[in-house]
N, C-alpha and C positions, 0 to 999 in steps of 0.2 A: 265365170270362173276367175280365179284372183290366184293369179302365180307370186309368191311373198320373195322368190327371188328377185322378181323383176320390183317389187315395189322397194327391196332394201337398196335394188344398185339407182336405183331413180335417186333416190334420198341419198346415199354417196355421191353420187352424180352433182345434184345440187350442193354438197357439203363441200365438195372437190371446187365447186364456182362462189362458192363465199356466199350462198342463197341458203344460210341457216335457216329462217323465218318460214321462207316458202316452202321449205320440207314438211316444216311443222304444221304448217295450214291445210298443204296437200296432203300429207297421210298420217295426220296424229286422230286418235278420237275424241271426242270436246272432255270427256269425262280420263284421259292419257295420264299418266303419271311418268314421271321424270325421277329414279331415284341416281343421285351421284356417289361416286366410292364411297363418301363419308357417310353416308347413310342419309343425307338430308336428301326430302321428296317434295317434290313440286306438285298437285293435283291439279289437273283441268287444262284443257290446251291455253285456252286463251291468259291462265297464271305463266303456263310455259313461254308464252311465246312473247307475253310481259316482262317476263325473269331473261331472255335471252334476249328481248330488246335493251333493256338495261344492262346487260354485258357486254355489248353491241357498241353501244355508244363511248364506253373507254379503251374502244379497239384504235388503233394508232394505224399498223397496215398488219393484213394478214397474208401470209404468202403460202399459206394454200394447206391439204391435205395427202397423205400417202397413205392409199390405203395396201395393207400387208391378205387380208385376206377374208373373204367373205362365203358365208354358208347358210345352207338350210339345215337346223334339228327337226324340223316336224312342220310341214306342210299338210293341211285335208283337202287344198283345192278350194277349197267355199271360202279363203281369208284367215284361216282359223292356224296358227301355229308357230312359231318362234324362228327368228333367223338374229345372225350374229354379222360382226366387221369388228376384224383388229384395224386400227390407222391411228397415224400421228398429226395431230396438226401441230401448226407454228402461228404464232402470232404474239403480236407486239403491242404492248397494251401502251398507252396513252403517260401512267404512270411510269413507264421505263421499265419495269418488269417483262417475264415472257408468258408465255402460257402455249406450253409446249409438250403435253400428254401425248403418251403411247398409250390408246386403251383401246378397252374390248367393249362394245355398246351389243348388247341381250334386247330383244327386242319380241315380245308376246302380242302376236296379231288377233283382233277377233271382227269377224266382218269384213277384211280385207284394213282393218286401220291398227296402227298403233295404238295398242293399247298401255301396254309397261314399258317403257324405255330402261334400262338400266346398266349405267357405267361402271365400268373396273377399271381401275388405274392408279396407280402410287403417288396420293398427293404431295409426296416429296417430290414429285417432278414439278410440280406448279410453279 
């Protein structure tokens, strides 16, 4: 049996220690899709976890996440159902820029993994 709250506050958990990659490894599914506010989608973990190692690398320091609120829409127990988190992170990119979003991440379980990932946030925050 697969409780999808406990799998979203894991993945917070790790988001909250600066362990992006290892969330992705631990509960994404190889075939996971990534879509961001602007509509561009990433497919396949190992593209995700590619595309978020290269964002990784022009991080300067990051000082962490707050998360505002987390829930279940629809759990069956077998893995199967969608959970959400509003949170802010801060970070400081390499280039002197910030990268500093309040969003909402949608999240469609099947099997207990990550199936859809999908962001809401104002990229006039970026």
């Amino acid at each position: 049996m697969t409780n999808l709250m406990d799998n979203q506050l894991a993945i917070l958990e790790q988001l909250k220690q600066g362990e992006f990659v290892q969330g992705m490894e631990d509960f994404y599914a190889d075939d996971a899709v990534n879509e961001e506010a602007n509509g561009t989608r990433t497919v396949g973990k190992d593209n995700i976890i590619a595309n978020e190692r290269d964002v990784l690398a022009n991080v300067a320091q990051y000082h962490g996440c707050t998360v505002h609120s987390v829930g279940v829409g629809e759990d069956d127990g077998r893995g199967n159902g969608v959970t959400f988190a509003e949170y802010e992170l801060r970070v400081d990119m390499k280039d002197g820029s910030t990268f500093n979003p309040t969003q909402v991440q949608v999240t469609r379980w099947v099997d207990g993994k990550a199936a859809h990932i999908r962001f809401y946030y104002d990229p006039a925050q970026l």
